[in-house]
C-alpha positions as CSV (number, residue, x, y, z in Angstrom):
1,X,13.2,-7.3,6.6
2,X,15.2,-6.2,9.4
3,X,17.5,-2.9,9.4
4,X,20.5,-2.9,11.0
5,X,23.3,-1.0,11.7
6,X,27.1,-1.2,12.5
7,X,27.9,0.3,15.6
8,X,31.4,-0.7,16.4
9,X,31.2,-3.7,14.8
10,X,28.2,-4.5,16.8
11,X,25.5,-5.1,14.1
12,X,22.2,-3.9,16.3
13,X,18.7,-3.8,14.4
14,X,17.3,-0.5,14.3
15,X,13.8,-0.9,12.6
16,X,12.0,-3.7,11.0
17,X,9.9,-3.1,7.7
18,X,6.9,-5.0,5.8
19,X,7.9,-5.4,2.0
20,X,6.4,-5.8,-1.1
21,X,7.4,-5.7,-4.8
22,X,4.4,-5.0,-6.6
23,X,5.7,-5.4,-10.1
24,X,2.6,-4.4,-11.8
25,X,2.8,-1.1,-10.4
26,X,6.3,-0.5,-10.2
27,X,6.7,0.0,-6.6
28,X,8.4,-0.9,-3.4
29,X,5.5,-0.8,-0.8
30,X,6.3,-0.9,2.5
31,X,3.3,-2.5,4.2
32,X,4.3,-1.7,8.0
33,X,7.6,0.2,9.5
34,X,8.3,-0.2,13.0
35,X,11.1,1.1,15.1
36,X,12.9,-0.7,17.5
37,X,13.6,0.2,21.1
38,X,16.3,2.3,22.5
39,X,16.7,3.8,18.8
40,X,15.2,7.6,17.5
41,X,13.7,8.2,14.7
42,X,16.4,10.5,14.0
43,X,19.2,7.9,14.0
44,X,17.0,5.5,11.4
45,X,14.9,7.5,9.1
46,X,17.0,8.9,6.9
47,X,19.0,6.0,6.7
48,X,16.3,3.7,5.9
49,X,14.9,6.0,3.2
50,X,18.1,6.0,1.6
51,X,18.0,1.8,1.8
52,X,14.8,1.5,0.5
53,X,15.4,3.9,-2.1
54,X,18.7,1.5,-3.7
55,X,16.2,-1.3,-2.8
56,X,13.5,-0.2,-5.4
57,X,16.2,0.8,-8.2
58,X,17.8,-2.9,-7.5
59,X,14.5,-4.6,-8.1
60,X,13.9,-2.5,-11.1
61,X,10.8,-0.4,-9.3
62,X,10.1,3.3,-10.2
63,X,9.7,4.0,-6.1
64,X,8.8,3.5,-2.7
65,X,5.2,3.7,-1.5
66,X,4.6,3.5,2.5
67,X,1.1,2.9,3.8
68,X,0.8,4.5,7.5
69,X,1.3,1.6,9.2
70,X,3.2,1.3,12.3
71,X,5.4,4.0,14.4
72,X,8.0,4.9,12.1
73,X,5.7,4.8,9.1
74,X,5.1,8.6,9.1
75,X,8.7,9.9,9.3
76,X,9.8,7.0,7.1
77,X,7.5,8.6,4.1
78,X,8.7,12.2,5.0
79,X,12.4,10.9,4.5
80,X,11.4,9.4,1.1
81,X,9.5,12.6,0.0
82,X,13.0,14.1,1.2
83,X,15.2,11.7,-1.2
84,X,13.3,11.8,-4.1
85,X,11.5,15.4,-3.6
């Protein structure tokens, strides 16, 4: 999955992620999180964490688990801790 963003009407992709449903558990994992160039962390975490969030509650998961995987992983599973927290 590919995050993007509109920035004047430019749609720009801002991070990509690694997703899985796993039903059994009831989670959202995100396998990898990776951010793309010429973007901050700052600009996409909370953002994506918000996504991901309304992602989990669409597909009828209880939340978001990240595995540390990649170079957004860590912030991204701060800014989850943050939502749900």
């Amino acid at each position: 999955m590919a995050i993007s963003v509109d920035a004047d009407e430019v749609e720009c992709r801002v991070a990509r992620v690694d997703l899985k449903a796993d039903r059994q558990v009831g989670v959202l994992r995100v396998e990898g999180a990776f951010l793309e160039p010429g973007f901050t962390r700052g600009e996409v975490v909370e953002p994506l964490a918000q996504s991901l969030h309304q992602m989990a509650g669409w597909l009828s998961l209880e939340g978001v688990s990240v595995r540390r995987q990649g170079d957004l992983a860590e912030d991204l599973a701060s800014g989850l801790g943050r939502i749900v927290g």
